[in-house]
Steps between C-alpha positions, in 0.01 A plus 500: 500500500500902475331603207435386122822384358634716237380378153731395251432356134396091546668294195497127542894456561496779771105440694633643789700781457474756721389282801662491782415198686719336842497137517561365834617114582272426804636410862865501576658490792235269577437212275125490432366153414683229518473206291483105579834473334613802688468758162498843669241753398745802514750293242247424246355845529816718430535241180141598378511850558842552317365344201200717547684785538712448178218409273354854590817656449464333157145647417680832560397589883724634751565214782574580863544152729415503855840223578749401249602196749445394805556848706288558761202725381242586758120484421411826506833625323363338198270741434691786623729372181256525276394836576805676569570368136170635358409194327159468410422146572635266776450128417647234793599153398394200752443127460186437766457254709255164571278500782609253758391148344445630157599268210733677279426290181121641521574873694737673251520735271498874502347787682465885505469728730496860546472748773296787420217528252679764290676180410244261388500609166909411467404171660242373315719551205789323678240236567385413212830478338575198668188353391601570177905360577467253784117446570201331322523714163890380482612209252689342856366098583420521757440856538535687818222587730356826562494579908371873430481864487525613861440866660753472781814354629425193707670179450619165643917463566559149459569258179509739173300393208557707219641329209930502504714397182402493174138717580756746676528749151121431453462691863659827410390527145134467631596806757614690202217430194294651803703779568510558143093436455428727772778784389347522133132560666590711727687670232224515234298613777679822595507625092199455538466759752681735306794447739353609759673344831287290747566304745689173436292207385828249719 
């Protein structure tokens, strides 16, 4: 979010040491999407993102959450978090919405977006992770649709559609294998440069 992240050695226990990433549980006071059977957004978010957050803990990064609960967390303190904590990527957790009249057995699936196009590169990674976990290159029968790679932050409020229970670990390990992916060519990249420091690839 400032500058390069400082390099460390990559093994394959440890793909993320020396990151410094803030993981933030979307929405809360407010509830974001609510479900049919009244499943709150903000609920199944926190879940997700603790999961997340542990996982990259486990592949050695340094893990900064935006809520731990349900405390109230403002919109734009989230990112204020993240940077007064110098972490180098911010990642936010949500579970979008259906259009009005959408048909949830055909609309889900998962989605990515990202807000500024020093960021695309971390997405795309992130993206194509859960093909590989959740999507059309997973072993999952059915598996789940793919709604996208999206520059910007726009999105319905009503009926949330990614997938809950059992594909709920399959959501935060595809965040991470694309944290991971991205970290290692970033990485490779900057040795390349003889260490030179450039401006952040997330």
């Amino acid at each position: 979010m400032r500058a390069a992240p400082k390099l460390t050695e990559i093994t394959d226990a440890q793909p993320l040491a020396g990151l410094r990433i803030c993981v933030d549980a979307g929405h809360c006071p407010d509830t974001g999407a609510v479900g049919c059977t009244r499943v709150i957004e903000r609920d199944v978010n926190i879940l997700i993102a603790k999961d997340l957050a542990q996982m990259l803990r486990d592949k050695g990064a340094t893990v900064i959450m935006t809520r731990e609960s349900n405390e109230c967390v403002a919109l734009y303190e989230r990112p204020r978090i993240a940077w007064q904590n110098h972490a180098d990527i911010l990642i936010s957790c949500h579970n979008n919405a259906l259009a009005d009249g959408g048909n949830p057995l055909i609309n889900n699936g998962y989605g990515v977006y990202y807000a500024n196009p020093w960021s695309f590169a971390l997405a795309k990674e992130i993206h194509a992770a859960y093909a590989d976990v959740i999507g059309d290159k997973s072993n999952l029968t059915p598996p789940l649709n793919d709604d996208g790679l999206h520059y910007g932050k726009s999105r319905p409020t009503k009926n949330p559609r990614n997938a809950l229970g059992s594909y709920r670990i399959r959501l935060h390990d595809s965040s991470a294998r694309g944290i991971s992916a991205n970290h290692r060519r970033f990485s490779k990249t900057m040795r390349r440069c003889n260490g030179q420091r450039h401006r952040t690839l997330y």
